[in-house]
Backbone as CSV, one residue per row, in Angstrom:
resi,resn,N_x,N_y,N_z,CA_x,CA_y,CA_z,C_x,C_y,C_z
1,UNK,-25.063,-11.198,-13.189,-24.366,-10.278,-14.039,-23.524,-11.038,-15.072
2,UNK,-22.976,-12.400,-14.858,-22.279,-13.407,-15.736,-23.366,-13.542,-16.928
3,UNK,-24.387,-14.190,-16.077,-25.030,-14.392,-17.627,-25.728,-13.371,-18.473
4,UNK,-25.983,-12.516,-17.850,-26.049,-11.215,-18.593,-25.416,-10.741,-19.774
5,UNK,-24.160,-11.060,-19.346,-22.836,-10.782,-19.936,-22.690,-11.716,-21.154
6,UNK,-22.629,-12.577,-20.778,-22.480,-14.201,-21.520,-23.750,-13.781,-22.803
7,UNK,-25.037,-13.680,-22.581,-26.087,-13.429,-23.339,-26.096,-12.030,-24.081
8,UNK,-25.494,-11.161,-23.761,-24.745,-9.742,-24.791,-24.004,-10.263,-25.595
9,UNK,-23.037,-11.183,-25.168,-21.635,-11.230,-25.843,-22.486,-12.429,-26.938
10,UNK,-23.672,-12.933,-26.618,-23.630,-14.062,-27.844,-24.606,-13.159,-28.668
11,UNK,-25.459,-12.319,-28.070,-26.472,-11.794,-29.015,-25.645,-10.932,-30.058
12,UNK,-24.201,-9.652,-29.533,-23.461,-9.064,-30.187,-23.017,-10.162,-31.299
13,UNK,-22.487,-11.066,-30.874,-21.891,-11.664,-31.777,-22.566,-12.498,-32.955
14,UNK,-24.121,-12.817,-32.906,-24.910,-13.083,-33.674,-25.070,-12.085,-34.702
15,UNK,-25.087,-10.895,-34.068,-26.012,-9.855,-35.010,-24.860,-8.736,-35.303
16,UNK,-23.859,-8.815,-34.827,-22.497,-8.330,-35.555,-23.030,-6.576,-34.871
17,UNK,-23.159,-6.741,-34.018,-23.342,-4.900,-32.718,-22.126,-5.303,-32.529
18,UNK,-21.178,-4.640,-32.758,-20.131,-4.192,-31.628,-19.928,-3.560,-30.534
19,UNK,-21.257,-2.885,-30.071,-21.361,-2.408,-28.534,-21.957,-3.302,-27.605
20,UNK,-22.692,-4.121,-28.394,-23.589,-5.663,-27.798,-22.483,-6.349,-26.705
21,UNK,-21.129,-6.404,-27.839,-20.139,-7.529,-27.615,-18.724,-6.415,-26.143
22,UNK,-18.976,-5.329,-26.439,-18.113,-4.604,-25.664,-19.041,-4.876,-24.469
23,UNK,-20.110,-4.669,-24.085,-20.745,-4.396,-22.844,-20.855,-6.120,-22.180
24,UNK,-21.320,-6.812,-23.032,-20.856,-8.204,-22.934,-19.962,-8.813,-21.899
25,UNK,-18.823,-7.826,-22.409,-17.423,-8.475,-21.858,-16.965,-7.824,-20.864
26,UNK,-17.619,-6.452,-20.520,-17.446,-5.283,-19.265,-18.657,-6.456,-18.259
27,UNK,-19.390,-6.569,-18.574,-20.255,-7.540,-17.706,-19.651,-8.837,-17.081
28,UNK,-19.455,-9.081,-17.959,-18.861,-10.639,-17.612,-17.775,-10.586,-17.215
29,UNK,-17.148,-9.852,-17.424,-15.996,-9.621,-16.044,-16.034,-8.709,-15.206
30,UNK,-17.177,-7.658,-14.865,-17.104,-7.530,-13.656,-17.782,-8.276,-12.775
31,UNK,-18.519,-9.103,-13.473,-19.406,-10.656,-12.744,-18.229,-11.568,-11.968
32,UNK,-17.359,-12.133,-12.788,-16.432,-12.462,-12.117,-16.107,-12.160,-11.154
33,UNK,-14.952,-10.433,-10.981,-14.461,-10.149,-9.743,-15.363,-10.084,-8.802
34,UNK,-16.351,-10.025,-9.057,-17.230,-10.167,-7.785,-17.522,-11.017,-7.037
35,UNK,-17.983,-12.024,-8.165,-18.169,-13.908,-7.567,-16.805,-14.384,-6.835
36,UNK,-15.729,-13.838,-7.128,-14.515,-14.165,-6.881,-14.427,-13.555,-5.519
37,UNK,-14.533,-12.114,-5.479,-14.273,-11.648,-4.268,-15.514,-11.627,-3.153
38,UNK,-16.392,-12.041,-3.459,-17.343,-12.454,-2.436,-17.012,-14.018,-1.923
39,UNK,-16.579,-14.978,-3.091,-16.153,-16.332,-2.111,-15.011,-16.116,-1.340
40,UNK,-14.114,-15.565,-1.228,-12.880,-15.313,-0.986,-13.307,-14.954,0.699
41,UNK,-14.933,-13.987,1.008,-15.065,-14.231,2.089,-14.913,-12.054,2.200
42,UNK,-14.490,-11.608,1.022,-14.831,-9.962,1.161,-16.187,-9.828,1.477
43,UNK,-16.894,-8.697,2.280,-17.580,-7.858,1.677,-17.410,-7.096,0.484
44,UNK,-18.664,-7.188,-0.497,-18.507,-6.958,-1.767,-20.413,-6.233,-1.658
45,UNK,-20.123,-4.286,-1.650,-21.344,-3.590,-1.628,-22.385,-3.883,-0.257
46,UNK,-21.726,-4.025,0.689,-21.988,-4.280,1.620,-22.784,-5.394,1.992
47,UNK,-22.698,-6.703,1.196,-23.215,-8.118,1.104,-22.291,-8.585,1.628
48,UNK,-21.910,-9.814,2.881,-21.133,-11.296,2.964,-20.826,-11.646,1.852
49,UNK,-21.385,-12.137,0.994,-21.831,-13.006,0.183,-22.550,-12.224,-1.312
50,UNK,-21.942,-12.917,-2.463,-22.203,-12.145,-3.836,-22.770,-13.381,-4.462
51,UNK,-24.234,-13.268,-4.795,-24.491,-14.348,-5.727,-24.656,-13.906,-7.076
């Protein structure tokens, strides 16, 4: 979901979408809290573990 995110936010920002670059950044940080709260050792959607 990071690079997902990461690859919106560069395509938005190539081609000047401003919804490209909003969804981008809703991605890429909910990629984060996840990666974050799955190492931390949560269940995260009923996974151990969030890759």
């Amino acid at each position: 979901m990071i690079v997902l995110g990461i690859i919106l936010l560069v395509v938005g920002f190539l081609t000047g979408i401003g919804i490209l670059w909003t969804i981008g950044i809703i991605l890429a940080v909910i990629g984060a809290i996840l990666w974050i709260l799955g190492s931390m050792g949560h269940a995260v959607a009923g996974r151990r573990h969030y890759w």
